[in-house]
N, C-alpha and C positions, 0 to 999 in steps of 0.2 A: 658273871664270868667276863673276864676282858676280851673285846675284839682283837680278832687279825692284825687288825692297825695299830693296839697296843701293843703287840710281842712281835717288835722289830728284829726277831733272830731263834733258830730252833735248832738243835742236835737231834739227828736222827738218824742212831745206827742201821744197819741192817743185818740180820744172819740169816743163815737156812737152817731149818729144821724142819723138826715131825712132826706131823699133825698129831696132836692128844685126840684122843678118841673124841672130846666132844667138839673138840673145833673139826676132825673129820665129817660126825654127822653137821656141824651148820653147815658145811664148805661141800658136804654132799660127795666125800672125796672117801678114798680107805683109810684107814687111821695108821699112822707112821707115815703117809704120804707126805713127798717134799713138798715144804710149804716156806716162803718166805718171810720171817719175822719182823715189825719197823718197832721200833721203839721212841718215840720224839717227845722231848721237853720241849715247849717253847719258852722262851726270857721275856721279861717285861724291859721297857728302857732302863731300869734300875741295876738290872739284871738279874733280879730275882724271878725265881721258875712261876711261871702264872698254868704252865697247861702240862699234861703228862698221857700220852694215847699208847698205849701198846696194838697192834693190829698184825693180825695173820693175815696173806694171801696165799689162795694156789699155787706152788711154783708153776702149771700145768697151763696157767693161764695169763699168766704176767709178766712184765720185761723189765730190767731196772733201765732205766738211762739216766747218768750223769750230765749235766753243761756244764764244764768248766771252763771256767775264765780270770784273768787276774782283775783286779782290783782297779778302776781307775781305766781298765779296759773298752775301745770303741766296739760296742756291739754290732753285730751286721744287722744293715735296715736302721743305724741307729748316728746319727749324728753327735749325740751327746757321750758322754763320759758317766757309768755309774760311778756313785759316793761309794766308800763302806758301806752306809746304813742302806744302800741302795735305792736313795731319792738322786732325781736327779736336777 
């Protein structure tokens, strides 16, 4: 399986949904409990898909946060300029 370092880029939706009764018993939650869905491919430098993870959480217990920032963007605490590929 290729490293982190090989899959320079990943899509990963998110939805909310219901827990299925068996991800309520892993998640120890009631079943139809709100639970939030990730779904992520990661890409290799070619751009072909190398990784594929579907994952449930708790909604009960967990927070989404978003960073956004443009491209080319001066980070705070950060002197330099990221690339696209996010080397810097």
């Amino acid at each position: 399986m290729p490293s982190a370092t090989d899959m320079p880029w990943a899509s990963e939706p998110v939805e909310v949904g219901k827990a299925s009764p068996e991800d309520a018993r892993l998640l120890r939650i009631a079943p139809r409990s709100p639970v939030f869905l990730f779904t992520r491919t990661s890409f290799l430098e070619n751009g072909k898909p190398a990784e594929y993870v579907k994952s449930t959480y708790r909604g009960d217990r967990y927070r989404i946060v978003y960073r956004l920032n443009r491209l080319n963007a001066v980070l705070p605490g950060s002197s330099a300029n990221l690339a696209p590929t996010g080397r810097r």
